[in-house]
MDTraj code that builds the backbone (N, CA, C; nanometers):
import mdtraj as md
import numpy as np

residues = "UNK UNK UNK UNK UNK UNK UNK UNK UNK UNK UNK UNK UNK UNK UNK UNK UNK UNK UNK UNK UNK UNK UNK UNK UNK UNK UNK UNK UNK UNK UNK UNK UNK UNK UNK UNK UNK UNK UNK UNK UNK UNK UNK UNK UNK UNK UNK UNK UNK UNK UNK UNK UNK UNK UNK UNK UNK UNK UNK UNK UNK UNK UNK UNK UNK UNK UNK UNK UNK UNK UNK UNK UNK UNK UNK UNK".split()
xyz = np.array([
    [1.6829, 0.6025, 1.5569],
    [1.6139, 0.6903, 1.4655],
    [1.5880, 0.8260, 1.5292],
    [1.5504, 0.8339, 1.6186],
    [1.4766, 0.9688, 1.7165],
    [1.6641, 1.0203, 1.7307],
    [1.7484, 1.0002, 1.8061],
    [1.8529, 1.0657, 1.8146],
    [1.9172, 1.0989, 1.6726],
    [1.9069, 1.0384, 1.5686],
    [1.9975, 1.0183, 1.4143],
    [1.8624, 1.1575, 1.4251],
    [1.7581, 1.1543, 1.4042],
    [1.6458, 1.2585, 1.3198],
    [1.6922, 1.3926, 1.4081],
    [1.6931, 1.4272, 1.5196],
    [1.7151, 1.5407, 1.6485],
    [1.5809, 1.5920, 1.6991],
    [1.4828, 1.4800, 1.7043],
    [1.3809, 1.5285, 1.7310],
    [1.3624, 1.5320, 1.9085],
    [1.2637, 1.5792, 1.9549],
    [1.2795, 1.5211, 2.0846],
    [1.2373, 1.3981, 2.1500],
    [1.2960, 1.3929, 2.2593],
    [1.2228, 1.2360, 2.3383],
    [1.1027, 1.2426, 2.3289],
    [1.0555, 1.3546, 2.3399],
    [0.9137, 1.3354, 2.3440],
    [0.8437, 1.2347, 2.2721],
    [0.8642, 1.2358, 2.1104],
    [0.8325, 1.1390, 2.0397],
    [0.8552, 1.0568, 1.9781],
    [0.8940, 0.9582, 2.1217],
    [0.9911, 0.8297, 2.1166],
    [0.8846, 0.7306, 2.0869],
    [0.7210, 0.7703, 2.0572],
    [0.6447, 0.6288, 2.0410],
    [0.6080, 0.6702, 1.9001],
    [0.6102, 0.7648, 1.8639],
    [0.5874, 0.7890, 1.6679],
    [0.6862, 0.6962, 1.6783],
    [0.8541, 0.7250, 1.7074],
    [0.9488, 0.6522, 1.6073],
    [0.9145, 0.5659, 1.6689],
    [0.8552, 0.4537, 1.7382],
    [0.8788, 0.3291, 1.7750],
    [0.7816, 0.2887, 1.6416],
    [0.6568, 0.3263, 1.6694],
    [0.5664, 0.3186, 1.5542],
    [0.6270, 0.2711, 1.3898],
    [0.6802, 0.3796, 1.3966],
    [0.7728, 0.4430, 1.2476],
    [0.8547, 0.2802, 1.2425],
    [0.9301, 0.2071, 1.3294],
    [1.0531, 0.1646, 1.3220],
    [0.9655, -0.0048, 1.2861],
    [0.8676, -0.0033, 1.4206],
    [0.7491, -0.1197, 1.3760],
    [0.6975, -0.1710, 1.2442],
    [0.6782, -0.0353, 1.1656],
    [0.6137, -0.0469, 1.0612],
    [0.6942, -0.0487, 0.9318],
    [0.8389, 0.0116, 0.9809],
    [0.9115, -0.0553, 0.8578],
    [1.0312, -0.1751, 0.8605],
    [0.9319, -0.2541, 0.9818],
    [1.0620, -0.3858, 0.9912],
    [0.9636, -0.4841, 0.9243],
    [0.8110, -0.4684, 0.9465],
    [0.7045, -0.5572, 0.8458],
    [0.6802, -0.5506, 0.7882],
    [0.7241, -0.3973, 0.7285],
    [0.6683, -0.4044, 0.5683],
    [0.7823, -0.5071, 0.4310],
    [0.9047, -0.5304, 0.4740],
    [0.9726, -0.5863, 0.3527],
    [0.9393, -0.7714, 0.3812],
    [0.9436, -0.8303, 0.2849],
    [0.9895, -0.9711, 0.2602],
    [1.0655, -1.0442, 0.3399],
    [1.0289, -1.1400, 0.4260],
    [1.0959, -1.1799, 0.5306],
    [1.1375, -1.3506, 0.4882],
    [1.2456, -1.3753, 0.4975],
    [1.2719, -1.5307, 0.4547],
    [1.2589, -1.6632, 0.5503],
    [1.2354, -1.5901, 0.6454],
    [1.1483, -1.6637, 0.8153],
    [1.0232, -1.7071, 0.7757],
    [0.9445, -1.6387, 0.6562],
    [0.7681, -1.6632, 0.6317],
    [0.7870, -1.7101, 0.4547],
    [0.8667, -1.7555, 0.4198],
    [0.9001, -1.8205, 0.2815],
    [0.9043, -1.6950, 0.2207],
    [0.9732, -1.5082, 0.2156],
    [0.9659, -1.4217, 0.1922],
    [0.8009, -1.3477, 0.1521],
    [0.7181, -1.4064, 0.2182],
    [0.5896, -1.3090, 0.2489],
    [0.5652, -1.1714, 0.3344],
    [0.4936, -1.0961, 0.3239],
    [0.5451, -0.9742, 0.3628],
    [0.4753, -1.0143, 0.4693],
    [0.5209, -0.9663, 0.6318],
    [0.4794, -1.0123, 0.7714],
    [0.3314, -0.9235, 0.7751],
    [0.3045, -0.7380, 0.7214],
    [0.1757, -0.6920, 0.7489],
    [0.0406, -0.8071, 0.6695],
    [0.0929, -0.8306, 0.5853],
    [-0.0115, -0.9111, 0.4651],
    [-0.0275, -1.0367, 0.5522],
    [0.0361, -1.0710, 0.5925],
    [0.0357, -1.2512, 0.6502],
    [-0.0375, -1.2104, 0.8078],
    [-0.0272, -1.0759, 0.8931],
    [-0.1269, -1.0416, 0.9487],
    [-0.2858, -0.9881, 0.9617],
    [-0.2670, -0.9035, 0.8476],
    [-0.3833, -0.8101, 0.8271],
    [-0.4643, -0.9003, 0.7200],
    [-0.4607, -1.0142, 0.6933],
    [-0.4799, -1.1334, 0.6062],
    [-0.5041, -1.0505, 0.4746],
    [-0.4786, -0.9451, 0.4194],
    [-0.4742, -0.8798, 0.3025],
    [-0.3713, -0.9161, 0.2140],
    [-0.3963, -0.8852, 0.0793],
    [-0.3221, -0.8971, 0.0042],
    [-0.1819, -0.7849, -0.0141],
    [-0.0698, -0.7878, -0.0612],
    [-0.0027, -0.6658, -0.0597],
    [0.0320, -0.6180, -0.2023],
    [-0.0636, -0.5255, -0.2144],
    [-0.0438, -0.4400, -0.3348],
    [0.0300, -0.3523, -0.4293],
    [0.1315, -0.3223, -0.3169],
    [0.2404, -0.2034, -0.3255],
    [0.3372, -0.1949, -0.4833],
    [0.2958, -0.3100, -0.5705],
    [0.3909, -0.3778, -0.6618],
    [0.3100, -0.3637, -0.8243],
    [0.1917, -0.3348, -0.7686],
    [0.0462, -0.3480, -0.8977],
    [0.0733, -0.1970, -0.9340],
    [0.0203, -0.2220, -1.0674],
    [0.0329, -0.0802, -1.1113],
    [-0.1422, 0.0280, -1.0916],
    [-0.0650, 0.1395, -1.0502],
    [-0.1967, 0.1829, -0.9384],
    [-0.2341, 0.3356, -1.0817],
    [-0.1376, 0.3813, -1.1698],
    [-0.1894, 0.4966, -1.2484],
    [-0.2548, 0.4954, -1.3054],
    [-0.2771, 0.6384, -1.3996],
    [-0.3749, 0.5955, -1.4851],
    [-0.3443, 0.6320, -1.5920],
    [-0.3394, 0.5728, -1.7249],
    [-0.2687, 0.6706, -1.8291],
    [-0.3399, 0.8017, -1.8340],
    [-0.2515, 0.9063, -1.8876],
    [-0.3540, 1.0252, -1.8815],
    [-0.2377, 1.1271, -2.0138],
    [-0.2648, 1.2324, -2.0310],
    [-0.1687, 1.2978, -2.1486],
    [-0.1823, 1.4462, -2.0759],
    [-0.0795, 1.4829, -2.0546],
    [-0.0245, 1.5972, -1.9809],
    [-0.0379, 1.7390, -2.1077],
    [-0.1752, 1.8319, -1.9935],
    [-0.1980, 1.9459, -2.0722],
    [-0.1125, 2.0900, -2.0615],
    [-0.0989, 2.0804, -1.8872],
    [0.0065, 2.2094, -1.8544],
    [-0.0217, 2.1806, -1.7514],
    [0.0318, 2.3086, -1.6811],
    [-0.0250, 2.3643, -1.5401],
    [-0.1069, 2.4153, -1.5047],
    [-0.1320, 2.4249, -1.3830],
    [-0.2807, 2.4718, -1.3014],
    [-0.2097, 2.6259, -1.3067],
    [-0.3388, 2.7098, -1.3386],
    [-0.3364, 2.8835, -1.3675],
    [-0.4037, 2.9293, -1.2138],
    [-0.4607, 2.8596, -1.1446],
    [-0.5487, 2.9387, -1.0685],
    [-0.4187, 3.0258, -0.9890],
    [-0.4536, 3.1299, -0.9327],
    [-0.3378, 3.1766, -0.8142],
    [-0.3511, 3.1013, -0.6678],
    [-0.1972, 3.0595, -0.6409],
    [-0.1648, 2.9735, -0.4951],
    [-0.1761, 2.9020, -0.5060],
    [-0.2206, 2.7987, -0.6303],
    [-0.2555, 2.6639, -0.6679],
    [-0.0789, 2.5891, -0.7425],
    [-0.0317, 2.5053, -0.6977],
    [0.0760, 2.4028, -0.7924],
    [-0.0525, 2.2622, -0.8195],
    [0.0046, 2.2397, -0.9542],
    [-0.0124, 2.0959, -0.9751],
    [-0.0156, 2.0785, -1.1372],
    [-0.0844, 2.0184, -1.2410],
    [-0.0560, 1.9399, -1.3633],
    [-0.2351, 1.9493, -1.4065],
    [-0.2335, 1.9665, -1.4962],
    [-0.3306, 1.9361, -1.5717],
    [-0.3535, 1.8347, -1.7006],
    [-0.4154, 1.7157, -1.6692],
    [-0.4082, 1.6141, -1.7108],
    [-0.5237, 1.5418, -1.7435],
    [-0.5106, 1.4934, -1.8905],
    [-0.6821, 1.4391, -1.9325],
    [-0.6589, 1.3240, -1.9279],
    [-0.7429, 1.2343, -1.8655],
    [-0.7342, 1.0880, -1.8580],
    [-0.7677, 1.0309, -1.9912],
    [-0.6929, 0.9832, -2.0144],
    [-0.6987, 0.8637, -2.1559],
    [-0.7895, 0.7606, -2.1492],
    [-0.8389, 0.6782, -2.0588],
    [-0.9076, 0.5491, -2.0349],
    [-1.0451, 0.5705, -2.0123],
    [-1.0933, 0.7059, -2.0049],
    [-1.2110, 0.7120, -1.9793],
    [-1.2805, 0.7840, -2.1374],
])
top = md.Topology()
chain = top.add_chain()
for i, resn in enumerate(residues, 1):
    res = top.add_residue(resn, chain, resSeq=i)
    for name in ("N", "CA", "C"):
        top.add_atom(name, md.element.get_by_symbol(name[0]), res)
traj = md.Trajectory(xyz[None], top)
């Protein structure tokens, strides 16, 4: 990863980090396909639930230097 990206050696323990964290995050068929962080961190894994919120899209943000959406939540 660190040579494929061209970053330097220097930060050969981010990517170790980086490489750690995305060999446990998928479904493993060694643990009856349970995800290995969840079966550690004894948490549940959420990543799959639906996390939005309905809302109905008004425009864009006017302020100056500002990006983003202006949006009225529906559910409330």
């Amino acid at each position: 990863m660190l040579q494929h990206s061209g970053l330097k050696l220097e930060l050969w323990a981010e990517t170790l980090q980086t490489a750690i964290h995305l060999i446990h995050l998928p479904p493993s068929k060694a643990i009856r396909l349970e995800v290995p962080e969840a079966l550690w961190s004894g948490k549940e894994s959420t990543k799959f639930a639906p996390h939005a919120t309905k809302c109905m899209f008004l425009g864009y943000r006017t302020e100056s230097g500002e990006f983003g959406r202006r949006l009225w939540d529906l559910e409330q």
